[in-house]
C-alpha positions as CSV (number, residue, x, y, z in Angstrom):
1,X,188.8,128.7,103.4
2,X,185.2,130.2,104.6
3,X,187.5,132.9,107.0
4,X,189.0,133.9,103.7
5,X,186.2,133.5,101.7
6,X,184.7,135.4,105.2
7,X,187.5,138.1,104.6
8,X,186.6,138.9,100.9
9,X,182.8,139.1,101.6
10,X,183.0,141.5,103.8
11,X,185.9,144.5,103.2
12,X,187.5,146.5,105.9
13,X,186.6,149.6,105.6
14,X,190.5,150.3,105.5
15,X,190.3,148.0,102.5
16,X,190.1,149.9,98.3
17,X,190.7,148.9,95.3
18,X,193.0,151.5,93.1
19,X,192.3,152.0,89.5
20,X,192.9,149.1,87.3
21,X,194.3,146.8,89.3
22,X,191.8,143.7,89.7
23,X,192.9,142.4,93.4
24,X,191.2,144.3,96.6
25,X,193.5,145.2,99.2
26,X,194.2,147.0,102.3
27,X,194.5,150.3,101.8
28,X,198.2,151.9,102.5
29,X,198.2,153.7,105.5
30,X,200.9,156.7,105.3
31,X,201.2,159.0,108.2
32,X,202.6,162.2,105.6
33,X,200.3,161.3,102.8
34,X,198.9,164.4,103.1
35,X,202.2,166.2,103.1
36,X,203.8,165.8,100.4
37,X,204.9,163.2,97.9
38,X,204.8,160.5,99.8
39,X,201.6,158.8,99.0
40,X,202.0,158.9,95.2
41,X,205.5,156.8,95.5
42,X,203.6,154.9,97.9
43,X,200.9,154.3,95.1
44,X,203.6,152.6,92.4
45,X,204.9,150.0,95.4
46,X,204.0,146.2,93.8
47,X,201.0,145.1,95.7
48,X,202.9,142.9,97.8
49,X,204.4,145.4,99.2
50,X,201.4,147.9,99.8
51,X,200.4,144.5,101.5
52,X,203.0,144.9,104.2
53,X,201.8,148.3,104.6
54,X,199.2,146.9,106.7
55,X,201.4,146.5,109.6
56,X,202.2,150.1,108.7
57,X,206.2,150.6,109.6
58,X,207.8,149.6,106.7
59,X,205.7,151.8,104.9
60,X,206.9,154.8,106.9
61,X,210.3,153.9,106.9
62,X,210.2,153.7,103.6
63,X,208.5,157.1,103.0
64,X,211.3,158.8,105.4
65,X,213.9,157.1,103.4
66,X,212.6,158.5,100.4
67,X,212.1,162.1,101.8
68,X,215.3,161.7,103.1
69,X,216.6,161.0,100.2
70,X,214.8,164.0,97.7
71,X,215.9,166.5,100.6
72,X,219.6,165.6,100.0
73,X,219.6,165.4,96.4
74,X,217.3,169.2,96.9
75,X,220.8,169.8,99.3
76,X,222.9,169.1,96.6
77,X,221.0,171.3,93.7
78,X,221.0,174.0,96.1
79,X,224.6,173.7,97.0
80,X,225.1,173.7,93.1
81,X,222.9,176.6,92.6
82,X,225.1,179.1,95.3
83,X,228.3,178.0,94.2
84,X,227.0,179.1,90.4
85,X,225.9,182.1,92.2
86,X,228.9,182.5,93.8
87,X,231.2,182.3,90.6
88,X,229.0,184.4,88.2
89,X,228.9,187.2,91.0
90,X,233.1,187.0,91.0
91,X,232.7,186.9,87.2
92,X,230.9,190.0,87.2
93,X,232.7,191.8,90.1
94,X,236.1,190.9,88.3
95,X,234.5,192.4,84.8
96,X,233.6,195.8,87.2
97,X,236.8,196.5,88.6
98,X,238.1,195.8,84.8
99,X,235.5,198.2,83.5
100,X,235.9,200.8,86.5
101,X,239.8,200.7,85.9
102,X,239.5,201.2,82.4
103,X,237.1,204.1,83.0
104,X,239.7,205.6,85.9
105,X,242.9,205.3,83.3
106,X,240.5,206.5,80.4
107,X,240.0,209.5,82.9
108,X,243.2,210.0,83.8
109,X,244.9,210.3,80.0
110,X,242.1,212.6,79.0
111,X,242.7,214.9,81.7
112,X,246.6,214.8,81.3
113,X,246.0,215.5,77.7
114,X,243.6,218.2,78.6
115,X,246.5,219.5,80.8
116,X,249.0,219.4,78.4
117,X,247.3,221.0,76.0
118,X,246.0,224.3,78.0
119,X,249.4,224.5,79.7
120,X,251.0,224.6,76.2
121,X,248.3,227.5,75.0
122,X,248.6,229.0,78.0
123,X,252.4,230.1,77.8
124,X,251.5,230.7,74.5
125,X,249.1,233.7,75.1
126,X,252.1,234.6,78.3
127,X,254.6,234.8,75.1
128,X,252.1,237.0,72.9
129,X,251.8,239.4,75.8
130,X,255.2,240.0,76.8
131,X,255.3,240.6,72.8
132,X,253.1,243.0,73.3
133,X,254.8,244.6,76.1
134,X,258.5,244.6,74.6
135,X,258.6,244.0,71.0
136,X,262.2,242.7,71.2
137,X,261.8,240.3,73.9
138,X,263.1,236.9,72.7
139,X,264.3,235.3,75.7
140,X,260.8,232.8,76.0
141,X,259.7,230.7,78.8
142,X,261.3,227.5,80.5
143,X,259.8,225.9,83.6
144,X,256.6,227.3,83.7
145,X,254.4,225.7,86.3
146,X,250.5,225.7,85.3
147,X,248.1,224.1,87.6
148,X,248.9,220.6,87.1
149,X,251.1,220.7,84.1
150,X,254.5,222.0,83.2
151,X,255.8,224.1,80.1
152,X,257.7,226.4,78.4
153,X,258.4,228.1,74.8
154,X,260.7,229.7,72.6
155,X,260.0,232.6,70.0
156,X,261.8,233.0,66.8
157,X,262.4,236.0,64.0
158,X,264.9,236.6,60.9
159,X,267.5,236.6,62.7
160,X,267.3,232.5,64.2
161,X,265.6,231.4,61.5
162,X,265.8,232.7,58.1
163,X,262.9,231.5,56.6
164,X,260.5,234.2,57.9
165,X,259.8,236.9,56.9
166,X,261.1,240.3,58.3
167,X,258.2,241.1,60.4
168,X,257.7,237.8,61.3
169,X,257.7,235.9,64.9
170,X,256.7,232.5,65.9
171,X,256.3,231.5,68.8
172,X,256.4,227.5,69.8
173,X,255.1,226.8,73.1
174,X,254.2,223.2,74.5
175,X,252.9,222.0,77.8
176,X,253.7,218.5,79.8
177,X,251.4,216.8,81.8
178,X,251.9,212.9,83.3
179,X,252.7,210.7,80.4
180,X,250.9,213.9,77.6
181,X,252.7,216.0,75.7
182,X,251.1,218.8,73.5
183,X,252.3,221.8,71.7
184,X,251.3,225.2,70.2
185,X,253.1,227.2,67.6
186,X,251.5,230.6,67.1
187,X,252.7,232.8,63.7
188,X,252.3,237.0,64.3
189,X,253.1,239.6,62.4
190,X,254.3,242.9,64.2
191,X,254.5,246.4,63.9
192,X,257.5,247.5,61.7
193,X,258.8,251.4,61.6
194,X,256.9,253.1,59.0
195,X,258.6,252.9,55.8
196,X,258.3,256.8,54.7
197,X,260.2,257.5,58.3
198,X,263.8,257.9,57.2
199,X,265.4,259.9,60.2
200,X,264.5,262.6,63.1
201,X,263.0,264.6,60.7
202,X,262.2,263.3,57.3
203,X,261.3,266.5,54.5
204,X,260.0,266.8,51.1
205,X,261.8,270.6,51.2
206,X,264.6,272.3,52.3
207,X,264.8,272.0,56.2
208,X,266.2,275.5,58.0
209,X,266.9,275.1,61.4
210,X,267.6,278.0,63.9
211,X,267.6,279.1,67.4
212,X,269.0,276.2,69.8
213,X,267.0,273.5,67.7
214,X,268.6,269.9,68.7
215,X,267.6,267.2,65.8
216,X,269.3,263.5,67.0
217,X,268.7,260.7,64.8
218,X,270.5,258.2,67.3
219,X,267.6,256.0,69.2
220,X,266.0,256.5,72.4
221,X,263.7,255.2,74.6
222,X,260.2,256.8,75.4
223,X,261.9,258.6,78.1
224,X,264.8,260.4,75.5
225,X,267.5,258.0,77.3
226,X,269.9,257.0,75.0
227,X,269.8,253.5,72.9
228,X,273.5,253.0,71.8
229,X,274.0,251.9,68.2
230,X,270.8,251.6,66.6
231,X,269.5,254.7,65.9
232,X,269.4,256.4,62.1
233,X,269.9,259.7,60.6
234,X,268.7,262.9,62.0
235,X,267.7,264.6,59.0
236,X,266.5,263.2,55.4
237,X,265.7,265.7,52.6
238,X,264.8,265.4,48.9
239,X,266.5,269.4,48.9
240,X,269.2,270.7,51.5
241,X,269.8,270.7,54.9
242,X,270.4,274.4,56.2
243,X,271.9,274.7,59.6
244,X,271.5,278.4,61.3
245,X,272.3,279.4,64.7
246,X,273.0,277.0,67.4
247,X,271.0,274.2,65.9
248,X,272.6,270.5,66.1
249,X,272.3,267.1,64.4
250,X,273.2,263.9,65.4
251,X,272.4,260.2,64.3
252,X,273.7,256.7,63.7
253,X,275.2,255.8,60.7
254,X,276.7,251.8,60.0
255,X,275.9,251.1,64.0
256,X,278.0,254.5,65.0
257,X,276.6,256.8,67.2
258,X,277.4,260.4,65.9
259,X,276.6,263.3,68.4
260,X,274.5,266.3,67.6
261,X,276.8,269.0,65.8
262,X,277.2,271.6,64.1
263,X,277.5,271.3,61.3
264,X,276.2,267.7,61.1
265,X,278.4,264.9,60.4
266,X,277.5,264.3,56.9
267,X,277.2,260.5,57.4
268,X,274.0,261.2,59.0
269,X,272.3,263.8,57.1
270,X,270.5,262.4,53.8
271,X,269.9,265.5,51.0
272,X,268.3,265.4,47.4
273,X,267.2,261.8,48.3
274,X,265.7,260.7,45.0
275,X,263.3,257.8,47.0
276,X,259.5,258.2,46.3
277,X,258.5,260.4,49.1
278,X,255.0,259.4,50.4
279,X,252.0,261.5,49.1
280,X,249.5,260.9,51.3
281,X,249.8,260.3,55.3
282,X,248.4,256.2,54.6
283,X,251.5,256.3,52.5
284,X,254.4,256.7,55.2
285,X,252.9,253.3,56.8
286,X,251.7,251.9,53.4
287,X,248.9,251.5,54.6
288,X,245.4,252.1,51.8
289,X,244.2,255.1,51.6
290,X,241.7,256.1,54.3
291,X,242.6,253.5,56.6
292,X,244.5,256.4,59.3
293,X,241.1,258.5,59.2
294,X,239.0,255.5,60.3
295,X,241.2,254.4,62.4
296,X,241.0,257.9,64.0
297,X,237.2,258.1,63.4
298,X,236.8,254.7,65.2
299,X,238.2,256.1,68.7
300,X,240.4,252.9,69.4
301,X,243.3,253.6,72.0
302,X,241.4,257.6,72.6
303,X,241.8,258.8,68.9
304,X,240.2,261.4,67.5
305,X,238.8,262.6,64.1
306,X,238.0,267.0,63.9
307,X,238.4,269.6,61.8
308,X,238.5,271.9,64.1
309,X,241.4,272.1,66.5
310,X,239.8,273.4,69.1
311,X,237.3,270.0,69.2
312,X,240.5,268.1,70.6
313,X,240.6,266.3,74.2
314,X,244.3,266.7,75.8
315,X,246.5,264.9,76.3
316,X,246.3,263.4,73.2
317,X,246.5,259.6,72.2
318,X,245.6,257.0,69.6
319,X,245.7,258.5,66.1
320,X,244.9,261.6,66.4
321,X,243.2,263.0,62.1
322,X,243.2,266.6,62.2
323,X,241.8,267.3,58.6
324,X,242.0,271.4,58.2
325,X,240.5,273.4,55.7
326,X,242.3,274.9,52.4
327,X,245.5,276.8,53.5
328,X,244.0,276.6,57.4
329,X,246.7,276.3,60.6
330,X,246.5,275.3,64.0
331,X,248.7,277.3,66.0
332,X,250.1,277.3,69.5
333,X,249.6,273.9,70.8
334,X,251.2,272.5,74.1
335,X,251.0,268.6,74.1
336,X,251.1,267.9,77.9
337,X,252.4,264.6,77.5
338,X,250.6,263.1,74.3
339,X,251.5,259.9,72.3
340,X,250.5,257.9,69.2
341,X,250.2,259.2,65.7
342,X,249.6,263.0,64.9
343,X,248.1,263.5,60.9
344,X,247.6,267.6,60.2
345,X,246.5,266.6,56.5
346,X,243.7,267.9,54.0
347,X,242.9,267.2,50.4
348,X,244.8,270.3,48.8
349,X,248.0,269.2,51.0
350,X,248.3,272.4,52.7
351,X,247.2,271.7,56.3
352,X,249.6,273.8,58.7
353,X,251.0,273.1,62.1
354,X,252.6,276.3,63.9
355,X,253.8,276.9,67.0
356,X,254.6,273.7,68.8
357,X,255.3,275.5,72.0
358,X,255.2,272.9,75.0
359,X,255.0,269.6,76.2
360,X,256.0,265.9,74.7
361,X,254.7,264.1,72.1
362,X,256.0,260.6,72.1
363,X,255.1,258.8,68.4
364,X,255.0,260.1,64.8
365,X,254.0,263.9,63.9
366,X,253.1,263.6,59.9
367,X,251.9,267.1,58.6
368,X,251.4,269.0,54.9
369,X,253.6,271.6,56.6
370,X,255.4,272.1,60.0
371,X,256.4,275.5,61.7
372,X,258.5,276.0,64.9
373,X,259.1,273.0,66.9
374,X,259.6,274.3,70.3
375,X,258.3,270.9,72.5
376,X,259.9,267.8,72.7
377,X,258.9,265.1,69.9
378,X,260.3,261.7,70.9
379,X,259.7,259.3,67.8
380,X,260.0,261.6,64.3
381,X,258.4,263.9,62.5
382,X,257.9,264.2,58.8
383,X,257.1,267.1,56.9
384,X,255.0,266.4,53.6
385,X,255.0,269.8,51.9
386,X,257.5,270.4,48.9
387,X,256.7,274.2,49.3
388,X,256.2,275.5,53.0
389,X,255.1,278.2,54.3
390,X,257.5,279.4,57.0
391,X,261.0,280.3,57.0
392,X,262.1,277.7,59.6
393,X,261.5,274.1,61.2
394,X,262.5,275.2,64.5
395,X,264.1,278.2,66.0
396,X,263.7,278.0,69.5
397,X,264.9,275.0,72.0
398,X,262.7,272.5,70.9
399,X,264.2,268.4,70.5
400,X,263.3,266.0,68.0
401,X,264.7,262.8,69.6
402,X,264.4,259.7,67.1
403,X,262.8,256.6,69.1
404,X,262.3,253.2,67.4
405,X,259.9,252.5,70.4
406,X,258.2,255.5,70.0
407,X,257.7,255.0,66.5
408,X,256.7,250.9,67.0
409,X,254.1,252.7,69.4
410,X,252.4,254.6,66.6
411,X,252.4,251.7,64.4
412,X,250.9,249.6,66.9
413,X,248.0,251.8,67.3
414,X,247.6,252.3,63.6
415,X,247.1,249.0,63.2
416,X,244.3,249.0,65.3
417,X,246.0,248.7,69.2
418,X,246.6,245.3,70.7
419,X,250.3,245.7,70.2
420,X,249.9,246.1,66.8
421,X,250.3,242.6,66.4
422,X,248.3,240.4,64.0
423,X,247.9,236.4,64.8
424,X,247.9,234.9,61.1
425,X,247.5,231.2,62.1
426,X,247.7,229.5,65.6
427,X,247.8,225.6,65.5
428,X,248.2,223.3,68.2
């Protein structure tokens, strides 16, 4: 009793009493109390058991089992944690590839409908300049290869499909590329032959003809070869047609050729034709008025505008306006090798050509009044005048070849160039 009473007198120094809690005791001795945790569990141990401390082991045990324990349970969150980690990253890498092979199709359709579509313009704009080239070509494209695409086209007129117009053409083109398909279909309207050109030469007067004069109405090409079978006829007249000399006539009549003769075969020589003969030169293409003396004016495809002959650059090309004074001529003219549309018009309708000594003009010659053909006109000529001046178209060895080419040249270049042709809608 007095060694107790002795051992609560006097405390060990090792010996505390925590807050509220009445009993003294030794104080717990825990080797990682300053490390960590351990000395705050140690704390909430019943006080018989912070009593057993003082022989210190069980105390440490203890601690380690309970560090022990909080490291694997910190194991185990960890664990949890990287495999949650480890899905949401698969997650997300699956939704990438998902997203990068939408964005690679995505990329893939657009550019084979990009493809498609160019490759279907682009043997569009081939089928607009053959056009241009040879206004009968028909035959279209197949098998066209086009940077990564494929295509091809067709072009229709009157004659496969009725239901356009005369001078109509469409042209339907389309393009393949991968799973795309696209199309074009382009609508043009081309150069027809002037309406007031009725044969070689077309008059408002009596036509004489001397010398060795040749006049063929059948067609040709711009070289003079012959076109079988759809030529027209070599003279039209609202008088007579007087043939003197050696002169010859020839044309096509119902798809027949007829060889130049003399005397003509009447199936291809049109007098006292009671059609409305055109008044002005606008009026041969029906064209409003003015539109062939700006075309001129504008110098599109080299043509010229004067009123003085001598003012013209040879050979000429284009539409050539030649606009003389009141009862003026220009006389003695060689061509060299000209083409286009050649006007010799004023306002009184009197303007005078003369003396057509040399060279070849390959289009349409439309003049007040014509003298003496001695070149080589391939295309037509018409003579506006109901009263001229000379005695004679021709009376030397000039040729007037009729040439639907020819005369599709000079309408193309009236209309402005570019083939003549004129692009009225284009829709893909």
């Amino acid at each position: 009793m007095a060694i107790g009473m002795a051992f609560a007198a006097v405390p060990s120094p090792n010996v505390h009493a925590f807050p509220g809690e009445s009993s003294v005791y030794p104080a717990v001795h825990f080797p990682h109390a300053q490390k960590g945790r351990c000395t705050d569990l140690a704390r909430k141990l019943p006080v018989a058991e912070r009593w057993r401390g003082v022989f210190g082991w069980r105390q440490r045990r203890f601690c380690r089992r309970i560090c022990a324990s909080k490291g694997e349970d910190m194991g185990k969150y960890s664990l949890i944690l990287v495999s949650g980690f480890a899905l949401i990253f698969a997650w997300m890498r699956t939704g990438l590839d998902e997203v990068d092979d939408l964005f690679f199709r995505g990329f893939v359709s657009h550019y084979e409908r990009e493809t498609a579509r160019l490759t279907a313009n682009s043997v569009a704009s081939m089928s607009l300049a053959r056009l241009r080239e040879q206004r009968t070509w028909r035959a279209g494209y197949s098998g066209v290869s086009i940077g990564g695409g494929a295509g091809g086209g067709v072009v229709d007129d009157r004659a496969t499909d009725t239901g356009l117009s005369v001078n109509w053409i469409r042209v339907t083109a389309w393009g393949r590329s991968g799973d795309a398909v696209d199309s074009t279909v382009v609508m043009v309207v081309v150069p027809t032959l002037p309406t007031g050109v009725r044969g070689g030469i077309t008059a408002n007067a009596i036509v004489t003809e001397l010398g060795n004069l040749l006049v063929d109405g059948r067609d040709h090409d711009l070289d003079g070869n012959l076109v079988p079978g759809q030529g027209t006829l070599g003279v039209s007249t609202t008088e007579t047609l007087d043939q003197m000399g050696a002169s010859v006539v020839g044309g096509t009549s119902g798809g027949i050729d007829y060889a130049p003769a003399n005397p003509a075969d009447p199936c291809v020589v049109e007098e006292h034709a009671t059609y409305v003969f055109p008044s002005t030169p606008d009026e041969v293409f029906g064209y409003a008025e003015g539109t062939l003396k700006a075309m001129a004016q504008s110098g599109a495809d080299g043509g010229q505008h004067v009123t003085n002959p001598a003012d013209l650059t040879f050979p000429l090309s284009g539409v050539t306006y030649v606009e003389l004074g009141n009862t003026s001529a220009w006389q003695a003219i060689d061509f060299g090798v000209s083409t286009g549309v050649l006007i010799v018009h004023n306002a009184w309708g009197n303007a005078k050509v003369k003396d057509l000594n040399g060279g070849t003009f390959k289009g349409l010659i439309i003049a007040d009044d014509i003298e003496k053909i001695h070149c080589t006109v391939i295309g037509g000529v018409i003579a506006m005048t109901p009263m001229p001046s000379g005695n004679c178209i021709g009376n030397g060895t000039g040729d007037v070849l009729y040439s639907r080419e020819a005369l599709l040249d000079g309408a193309s270049v009236s209309a402005g160039g570019n083939g003549g042709m004129t692009v009225i809608s284009w829709q893909e």
